[in-house]
C-alpha positions in Angstrom: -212.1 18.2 172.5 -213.3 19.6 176.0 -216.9 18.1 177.6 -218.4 20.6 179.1 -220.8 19.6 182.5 -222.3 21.4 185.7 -222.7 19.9 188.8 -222.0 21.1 192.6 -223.0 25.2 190.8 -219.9 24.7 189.0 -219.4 24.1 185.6 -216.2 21.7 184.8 -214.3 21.0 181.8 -213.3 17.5 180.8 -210.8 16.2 178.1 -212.5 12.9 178.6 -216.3 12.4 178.2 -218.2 11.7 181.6 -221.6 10.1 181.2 -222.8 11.0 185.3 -222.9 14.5 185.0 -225.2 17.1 183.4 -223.9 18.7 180.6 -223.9 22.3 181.1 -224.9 24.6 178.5 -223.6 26.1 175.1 -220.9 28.7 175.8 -220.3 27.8 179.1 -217.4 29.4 181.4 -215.6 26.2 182.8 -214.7 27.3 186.6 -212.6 23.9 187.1 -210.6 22.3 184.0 -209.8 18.4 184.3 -207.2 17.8 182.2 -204.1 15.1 181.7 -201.1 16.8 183.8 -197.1 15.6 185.0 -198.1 13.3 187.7 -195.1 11.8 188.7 -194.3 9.4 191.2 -193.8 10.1 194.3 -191.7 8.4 198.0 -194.0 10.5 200.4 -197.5 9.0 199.6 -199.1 8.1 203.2 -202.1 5.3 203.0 -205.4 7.1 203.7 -207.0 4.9 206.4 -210.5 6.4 206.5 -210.8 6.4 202.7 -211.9 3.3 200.7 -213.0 3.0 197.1 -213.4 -0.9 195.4 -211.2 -2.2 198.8 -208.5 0.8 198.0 -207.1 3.0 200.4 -205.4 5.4 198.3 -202.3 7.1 198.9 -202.1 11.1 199.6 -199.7 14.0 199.6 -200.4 17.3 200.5 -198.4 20.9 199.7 -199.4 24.1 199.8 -201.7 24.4 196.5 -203.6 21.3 196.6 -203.0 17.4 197.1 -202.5 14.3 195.0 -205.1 10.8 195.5 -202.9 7.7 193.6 -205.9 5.3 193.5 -202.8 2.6 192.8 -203.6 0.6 189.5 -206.2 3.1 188.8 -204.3 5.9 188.6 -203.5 9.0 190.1 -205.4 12.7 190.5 -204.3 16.0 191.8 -207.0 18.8 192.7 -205.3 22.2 192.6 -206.2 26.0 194.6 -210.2 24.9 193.9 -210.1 25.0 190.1 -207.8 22.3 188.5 -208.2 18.5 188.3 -205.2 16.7 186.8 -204.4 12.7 186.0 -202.0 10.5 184.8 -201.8 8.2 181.9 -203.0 5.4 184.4 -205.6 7.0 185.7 -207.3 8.2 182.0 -206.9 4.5 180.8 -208.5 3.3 183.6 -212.3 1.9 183.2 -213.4 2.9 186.5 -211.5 6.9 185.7 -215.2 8.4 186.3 -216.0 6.4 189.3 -213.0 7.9 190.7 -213.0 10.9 189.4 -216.6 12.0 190.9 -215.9 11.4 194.2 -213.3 12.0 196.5 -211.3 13.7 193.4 -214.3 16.0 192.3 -215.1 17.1 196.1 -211.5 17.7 196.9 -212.4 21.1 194.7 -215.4 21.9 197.2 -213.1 21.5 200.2 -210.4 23.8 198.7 -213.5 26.2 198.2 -214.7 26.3 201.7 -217.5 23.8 201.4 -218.1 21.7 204.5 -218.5 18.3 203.1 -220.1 14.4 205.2 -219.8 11.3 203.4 -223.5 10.8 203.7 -226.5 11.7 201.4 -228.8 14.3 200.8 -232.9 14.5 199.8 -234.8 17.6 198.7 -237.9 17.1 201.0 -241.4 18.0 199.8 -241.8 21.7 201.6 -238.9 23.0 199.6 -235.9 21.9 203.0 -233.7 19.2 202.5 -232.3 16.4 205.0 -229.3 14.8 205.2 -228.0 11.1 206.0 -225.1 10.3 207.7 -223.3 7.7 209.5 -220.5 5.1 209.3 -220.3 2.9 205.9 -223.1 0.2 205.9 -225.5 2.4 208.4 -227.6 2.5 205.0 -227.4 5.8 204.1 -228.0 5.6 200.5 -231.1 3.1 201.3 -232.3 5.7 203.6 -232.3 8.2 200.5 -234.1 5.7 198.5 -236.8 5.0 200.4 -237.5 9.1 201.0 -237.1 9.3 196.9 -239.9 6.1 196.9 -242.5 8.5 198.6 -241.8 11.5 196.8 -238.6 13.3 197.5 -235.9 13.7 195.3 -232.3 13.1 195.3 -229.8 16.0 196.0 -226.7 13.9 196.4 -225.6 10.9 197.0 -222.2 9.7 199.2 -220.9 13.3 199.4 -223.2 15.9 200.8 -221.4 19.4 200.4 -223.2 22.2 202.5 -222.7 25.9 202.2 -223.8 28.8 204.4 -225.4 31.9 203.6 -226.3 33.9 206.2 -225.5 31.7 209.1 -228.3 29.1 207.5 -227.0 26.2 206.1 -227.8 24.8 203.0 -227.4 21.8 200.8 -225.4 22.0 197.3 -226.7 19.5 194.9 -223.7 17.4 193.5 -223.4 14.3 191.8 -227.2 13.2 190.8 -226.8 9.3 191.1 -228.5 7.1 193.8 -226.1 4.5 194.6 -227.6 0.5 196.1 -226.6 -2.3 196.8 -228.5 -5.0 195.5 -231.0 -6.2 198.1 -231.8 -2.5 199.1 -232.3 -2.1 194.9 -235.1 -5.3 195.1 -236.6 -3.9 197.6 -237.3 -0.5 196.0 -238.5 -2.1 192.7 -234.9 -2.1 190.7 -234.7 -4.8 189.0 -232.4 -4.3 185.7 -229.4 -5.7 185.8 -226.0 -3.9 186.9 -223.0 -3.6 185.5 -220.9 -2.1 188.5 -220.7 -3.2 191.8 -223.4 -1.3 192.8 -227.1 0.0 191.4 -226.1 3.4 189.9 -229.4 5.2 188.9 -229.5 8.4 187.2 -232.2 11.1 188.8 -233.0 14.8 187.9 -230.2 17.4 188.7 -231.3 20.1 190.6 -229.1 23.4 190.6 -230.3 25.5 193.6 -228.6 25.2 196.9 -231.7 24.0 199.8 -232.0 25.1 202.9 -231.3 22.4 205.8 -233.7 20.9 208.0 -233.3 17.5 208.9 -230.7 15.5 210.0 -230.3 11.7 210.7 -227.9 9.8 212.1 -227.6 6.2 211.2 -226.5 3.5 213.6 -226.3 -0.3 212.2 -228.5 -2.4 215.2 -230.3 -5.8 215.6 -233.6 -4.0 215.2 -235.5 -0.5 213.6 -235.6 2.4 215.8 -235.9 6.3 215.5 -235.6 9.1 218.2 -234.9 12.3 218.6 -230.9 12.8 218.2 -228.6 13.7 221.5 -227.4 16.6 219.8 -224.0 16.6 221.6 -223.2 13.1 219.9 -224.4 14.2 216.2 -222.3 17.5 216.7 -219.4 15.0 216.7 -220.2 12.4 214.5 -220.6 15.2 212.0 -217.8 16.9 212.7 -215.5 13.5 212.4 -217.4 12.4 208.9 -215.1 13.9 207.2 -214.8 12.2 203.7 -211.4 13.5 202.5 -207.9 12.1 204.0 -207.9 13.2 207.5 -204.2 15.0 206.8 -206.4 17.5 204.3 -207.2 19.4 207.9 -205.1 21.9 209.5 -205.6 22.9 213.3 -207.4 26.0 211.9 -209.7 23.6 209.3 -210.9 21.2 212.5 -211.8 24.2 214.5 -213.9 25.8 211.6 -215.4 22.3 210.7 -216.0 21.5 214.1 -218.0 25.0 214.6 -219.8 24.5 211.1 -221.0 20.8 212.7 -222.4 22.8 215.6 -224.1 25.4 213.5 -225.8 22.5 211.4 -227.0 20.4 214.6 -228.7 24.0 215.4 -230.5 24.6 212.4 -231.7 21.0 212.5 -234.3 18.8 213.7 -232.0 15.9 214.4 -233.0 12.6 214.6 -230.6 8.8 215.6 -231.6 5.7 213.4 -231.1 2.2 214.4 -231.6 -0.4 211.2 -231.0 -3.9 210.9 -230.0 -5.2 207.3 -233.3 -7.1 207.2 -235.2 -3.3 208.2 -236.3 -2.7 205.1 -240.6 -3.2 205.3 -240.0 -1.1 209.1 -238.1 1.8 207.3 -240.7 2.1 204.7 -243.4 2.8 206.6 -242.0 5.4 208.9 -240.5 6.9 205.9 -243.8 6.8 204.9 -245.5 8.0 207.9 -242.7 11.0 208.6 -243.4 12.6 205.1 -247.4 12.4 205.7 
């Protein structure tokens, strides 16, 4: 029996249930299919060094209609030409096959699609724009997003931000409508219950509509809270380089476009540089606070 869900505009179809997404509605077209597909093992798997998922890097490999993610003893995917997902046996007996498969797996169609995607997160802001959060792992990216959803905004994405253009203007897709925390970042933004995964995974209201893009902020990790405007030069390339796919996913012709779609989003953008401690969190609030007022 095929589940039928919409996220990212697309509507997929799943042979396994998937409890994160939206279920799209009766008599939907599925433009992607994720189904179980011959997977075999394979001797040219390289180790993805700036990919890591519960302390995995996976192995990839690449041909010329799509690329393969073995997630080791959690299984193995394939994302095909923009509108096939496969997996193996391991993967689909795997208790952690969603968390997987929503990711990495799930944006690898966006990519093949033209998408530019930033392992950061997104927030619909309240005039309508959106802003997005990026930075290296730990900068607090998804604590960022939380505290903006605390005083009003809501959540477009969180951990992959995938951005379209229209126009020239770039715009934020909403995709997978979860706000991940940690735990002290949860306390401090009132969630209490208690977790099963290794994160908070809260569900929040899908939206469907791509949002224009307004804001953009850089996080830095630091010994104190700061905020100032962005040197746009230096966000141009931390964009540009926050690439959340395996690295050997871009051709010379892929960098060159990405790296022209980073400067075209620094343009469109007020751009701001955040320094945070891991204790920052009564100093973020209020400027959150005071930025949206």
């Amino acid at each position: 029996m095929a589940h039928y869900y919409k996220t990212g505009g697309l509507v997929f179809s799943s042979d396994i249930a998937l409890s994160t997404l939206p279920p799209a509605g009766e008599g939907s077209v599925p433009d992607v299919r994720i189904s179980p597909g011959p997977l075999p093992e394979s001797g040219t798997m390289q180790e993805v060094e700036n990919m890591i998922r519960m302390d995995l890097h996976p192995g990839v490999e690449t041909d010329s209609d799509g690329f393969s993610l073995d997630w080791k003893q959690h299984g193995r995917f394939r994302t095909e030409n923009g509108t096939r997902i496969f997996y193996n046996e391991k993967a689909s007996g795997s208790v952690f096959f969603e968390h997987f498969l929503i990711n990495e797996v799930m944006a690898g169609i966006f990519f093949q699609r033209g998408y530019f995607l930033l392992h950061g997160s997104a927030a619909l802001l309240p005039d309508g724009t959106a802003a997005i959060f990026f930075g290296e792992p730990g900068t607090g990216k998804s604590t960022t997003l939380g505290f903006f959803v605390k005083h009003g905004c809501r959540v477009l994405t969180d951990e992959i931000v995938l951005i379209c253009f229209r126009e020239g203007v770039p715009y934020v897709q909403p995709f997978i409508p979860v706000l991940r925390l940690w735990d002290s970042a949860a306390r401090h933004l009132g969630y209490t219950e208690n977790k099963e995964k290794r994160k908070y995974e809260i569900p929040v209201e899908y939206t469907d509509q791509p949002v224009p893009l307004k804001a953009a902020f850089s996080l830095r990790k630091d010994t104190h809270f700061n905020i100032h405007p962005g040197l746009t030069h230096r966000e141009h390339l931390d964009l540009f380089g926050n690439f959340p796919l395996p690295q050997e996913l871009l051709t010379p012709e892929q960098q060159v476009r990405r790296f022209r779609e980073a400067a075209d989003i620094i343009r469109a953008c007020r751009v701001f540089q955040v320094s945070r401690s891991d204790d920052s969190f009564d100093a973020m609030n209020s400027w959150v606070r005071g930025f949206l007022a």
